[in-house]
C-alpha positions as a printed Julia matrix, in Angstrom:
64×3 Matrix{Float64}:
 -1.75  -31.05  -54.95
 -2.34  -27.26  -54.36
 -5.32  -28.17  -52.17
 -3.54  -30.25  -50.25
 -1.22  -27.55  -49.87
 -3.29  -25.03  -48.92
 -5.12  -27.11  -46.3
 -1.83  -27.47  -44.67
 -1.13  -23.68  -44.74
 -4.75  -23.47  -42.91
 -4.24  -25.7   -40.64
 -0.93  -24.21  -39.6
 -2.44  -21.39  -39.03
 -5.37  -22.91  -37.13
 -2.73  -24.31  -34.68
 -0.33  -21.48  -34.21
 -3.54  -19.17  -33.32
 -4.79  -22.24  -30.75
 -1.11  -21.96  -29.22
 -0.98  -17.99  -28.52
 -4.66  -18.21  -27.4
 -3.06  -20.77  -24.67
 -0.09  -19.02  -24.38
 -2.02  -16.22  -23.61
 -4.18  -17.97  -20.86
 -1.18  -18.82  -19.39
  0.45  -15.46  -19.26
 -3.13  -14.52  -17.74
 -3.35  -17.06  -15.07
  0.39  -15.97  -14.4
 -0.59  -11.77  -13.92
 -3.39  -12.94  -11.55
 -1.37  -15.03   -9.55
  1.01  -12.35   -8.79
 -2.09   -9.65   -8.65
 -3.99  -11.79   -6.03
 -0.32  -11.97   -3.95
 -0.13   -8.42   -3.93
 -3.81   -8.15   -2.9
 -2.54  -10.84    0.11
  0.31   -8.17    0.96
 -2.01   -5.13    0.81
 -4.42   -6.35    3.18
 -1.58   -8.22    5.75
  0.25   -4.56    5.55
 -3.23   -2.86    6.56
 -4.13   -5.53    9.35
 -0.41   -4.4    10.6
 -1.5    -0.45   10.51
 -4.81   -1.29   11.75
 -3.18   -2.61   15.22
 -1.01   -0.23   15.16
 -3.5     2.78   15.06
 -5.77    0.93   17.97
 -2.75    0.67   19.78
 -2.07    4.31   19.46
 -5.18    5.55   20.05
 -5.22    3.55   23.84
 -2.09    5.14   24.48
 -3.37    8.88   23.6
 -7.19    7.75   25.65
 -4.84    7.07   28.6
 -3.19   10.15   28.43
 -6.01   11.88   28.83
């Protein structure tokens, strides 16, 4: 019976490191999701800038 016993304490083991490795993964897969939305943001907020310094620079060329 101690075998048995101790093949039961490995295999717990085996399974609670399986679950934080997919915990983990999922935590990961979480970060990047909200890292790639940021990215989105970023790069809408300089499209916004972008037009805005074109527009800027027409207005100072017709000054001139």
């Amino acid at each position: 019976m101690p075998g048995l016993e101790l093949a039961e304490v490995i295999l717990a083991v085996i399974i609670g490191t399986l679950a934080a490795i997919v915990y983990s993964l999922r935590v990961l897969i979480l970060l990047e999701r909200r890292v790639a939305s940021m990215e989105s943001n970023i790069q809408k907020m300089t499209q916004r800038v972008l037009r805005e310094e074109t527009i800027i620079e027409r207005m100072v060329k017709k000054r001139k």
